[in-house]
N, C-alpha and C positions, 0 to 999 in steps of 0.2 A: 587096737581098741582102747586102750591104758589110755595111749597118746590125747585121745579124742575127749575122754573122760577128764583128763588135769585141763583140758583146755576149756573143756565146758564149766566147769567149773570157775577155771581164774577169768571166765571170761562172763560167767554170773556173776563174780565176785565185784568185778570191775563196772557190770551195768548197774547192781545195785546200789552201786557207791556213786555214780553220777545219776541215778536217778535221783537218790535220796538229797544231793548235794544241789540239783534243781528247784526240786520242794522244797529245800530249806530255805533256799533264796528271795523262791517267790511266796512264802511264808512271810520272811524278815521282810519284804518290800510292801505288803498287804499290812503288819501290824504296825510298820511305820508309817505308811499313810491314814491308817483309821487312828493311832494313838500320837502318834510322833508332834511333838510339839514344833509348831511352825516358827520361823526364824531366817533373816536374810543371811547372809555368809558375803564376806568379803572375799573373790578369788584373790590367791596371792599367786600370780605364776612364778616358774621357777625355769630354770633353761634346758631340764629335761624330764622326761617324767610327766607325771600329773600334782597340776596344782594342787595349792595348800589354800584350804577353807576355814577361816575366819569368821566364828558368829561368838554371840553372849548368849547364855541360856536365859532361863526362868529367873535364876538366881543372881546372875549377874556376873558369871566364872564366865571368861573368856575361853574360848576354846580353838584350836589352832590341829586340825585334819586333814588330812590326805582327801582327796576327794575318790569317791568311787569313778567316775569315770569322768571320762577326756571332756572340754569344758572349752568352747571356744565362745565367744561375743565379750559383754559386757564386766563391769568390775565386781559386779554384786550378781548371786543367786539366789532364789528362792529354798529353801531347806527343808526338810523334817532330821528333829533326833529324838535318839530314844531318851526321854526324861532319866530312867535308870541307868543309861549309860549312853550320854552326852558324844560319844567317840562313835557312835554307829548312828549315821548320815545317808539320808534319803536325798540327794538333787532333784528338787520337784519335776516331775517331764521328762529326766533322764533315766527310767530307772532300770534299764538294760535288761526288759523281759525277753529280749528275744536270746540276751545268752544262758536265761535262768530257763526257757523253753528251749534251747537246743540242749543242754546236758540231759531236761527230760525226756525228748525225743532219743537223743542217743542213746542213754542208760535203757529205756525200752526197747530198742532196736538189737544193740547187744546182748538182752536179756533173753528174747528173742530167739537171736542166735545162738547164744550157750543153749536153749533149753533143746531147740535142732539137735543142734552136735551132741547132748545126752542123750536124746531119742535114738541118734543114729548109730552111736558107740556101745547099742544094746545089742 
């Protein structure tokens, strides 16, 4: 019963940790769309990996990013960043809700089941 008990546990431990890292995703993708100041970005590809993102802010600081996600067609994107900090990068239309909605599904599901296996370890 011990057994079931550490398991339930590291395995709440583990959903709340991807639940919470879902919401925060799809937090940061919601307060860069309604705040994120808009801006094209030059892709720069590179030969492995994900391109490097190219835009000028507000101010006129060039800024050179990793892009959030995989990025095929044209030389230019449409952008959000965060004015307070220029390095965190919304690609307009890409903004990968279905992987910030599977860690919430999962961290649920897991949760879920730790809370089973404490019920059942009584």
């Amino acid at each position: 019963m011990a057994v079931f008990a550490l398991l339930a546990f590291n395995l709440l431990f583990g959903g709340v940790l991807a639940y919470l890292a879902g919401a925060a995703g799809l937090a940061q993708n919601r307060r860069l769309r309604q705040t994120g100041i808009a801006a094209t970005a030059l892709v720069k590809r590179r030969p492995e990996g994900r391109p490097l993102l190219q835009f000028a802010t507000r101010e006129g600081l060039v800024m050179e990013v990793f892009s959030p996600v995989e990025l095929r067609g044209g030389p230019e994107v449409p952008v959000r960043y965060d004015p307070a900090d220029p390095r965190l990068v919304l690609v307009q239309g890409r903004e990968r809700r279905a992987v910030e909605y599977g860690f919430l599904g999962a961290g649920a599901a897991i949760v879920l089941t730790a809370l089973t296996l404490a019920v059942l370890s009584l």
